[in-house]
C-alpha positions in Angstrom: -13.3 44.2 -43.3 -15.5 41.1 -43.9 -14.9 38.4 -46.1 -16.9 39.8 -48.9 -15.9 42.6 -48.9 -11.9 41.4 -49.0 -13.2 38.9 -52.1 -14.7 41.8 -53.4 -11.2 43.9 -53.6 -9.1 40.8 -54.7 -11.5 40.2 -58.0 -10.9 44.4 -58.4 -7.1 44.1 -58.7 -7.6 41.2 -61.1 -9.6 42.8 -63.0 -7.6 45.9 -63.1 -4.6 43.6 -63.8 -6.2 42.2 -66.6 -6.9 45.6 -68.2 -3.5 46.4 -67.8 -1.8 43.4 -69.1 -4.4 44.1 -72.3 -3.3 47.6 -72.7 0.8 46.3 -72.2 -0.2 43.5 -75.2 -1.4 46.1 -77.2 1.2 48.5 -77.0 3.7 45.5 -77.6 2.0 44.4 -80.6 2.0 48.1 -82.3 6.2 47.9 -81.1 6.2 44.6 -83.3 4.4 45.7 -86.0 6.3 48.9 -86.4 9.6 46.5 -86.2 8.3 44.9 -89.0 8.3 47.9 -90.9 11.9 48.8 -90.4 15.2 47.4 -92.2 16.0 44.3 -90.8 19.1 45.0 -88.7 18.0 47.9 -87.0 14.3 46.8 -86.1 15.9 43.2 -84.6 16.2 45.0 -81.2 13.0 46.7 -81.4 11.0 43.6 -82.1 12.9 41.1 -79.2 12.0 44.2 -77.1 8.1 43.9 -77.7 8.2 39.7 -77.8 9.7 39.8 -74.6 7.2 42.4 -73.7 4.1 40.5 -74.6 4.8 37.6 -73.3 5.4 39.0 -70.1 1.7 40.7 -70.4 0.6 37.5 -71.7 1.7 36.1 -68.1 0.2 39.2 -66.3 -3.2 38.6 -68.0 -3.2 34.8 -67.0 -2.0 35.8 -63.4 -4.8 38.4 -62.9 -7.4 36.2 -64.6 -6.3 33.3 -62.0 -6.9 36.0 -59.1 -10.6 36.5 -60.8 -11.4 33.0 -61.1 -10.1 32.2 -57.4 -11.7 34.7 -56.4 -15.1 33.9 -57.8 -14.5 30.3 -56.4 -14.0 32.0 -53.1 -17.0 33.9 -52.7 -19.4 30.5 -54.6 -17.8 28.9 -51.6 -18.8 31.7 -48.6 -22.2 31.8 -50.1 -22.4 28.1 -50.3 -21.4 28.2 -46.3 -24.2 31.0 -45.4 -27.3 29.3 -47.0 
């Protein structure tokens, strides 16, 4: 497997990291927003559940989208080298 081709895989799983980190903050914002609907007591859990939750997909997103941009730098750089 070439260079390229090994660039070419790493920008795939950030990408697909990024989608999923998106769908995570998604699902963590509809868990908040039902919380919010609830009696206080009972929905407490519920909503430190889904914080927690999307700032851990917060991270994931900013992890994957550092893969992407190194990455990209990556393959500017190999293409700088070839030309």
């Amino acid at each position: 497997m070439g260079p390229g081709l090994m660039i070419n895989s790493a920008m795939q799983i950030g990408f697909s990291g990024m989608r999923n980190a998106y769908a995570g903050m998604e699902q963590s914002s509809q868990q908040i927003a039902s919380a919010g609907r609830q009696e206080y007591a009972a929905s407490m859990p519920d909503l430190l559940e889904g914080m927690v939750a999307l700032k851990e997909n917060q991270q994931l997103f900013d992890a994957s989208a550092k893969v992407v941009t190194t990455s990209d730098q990556m393959l500017g750089t190999l293409l700088d080298l070839r030309v």
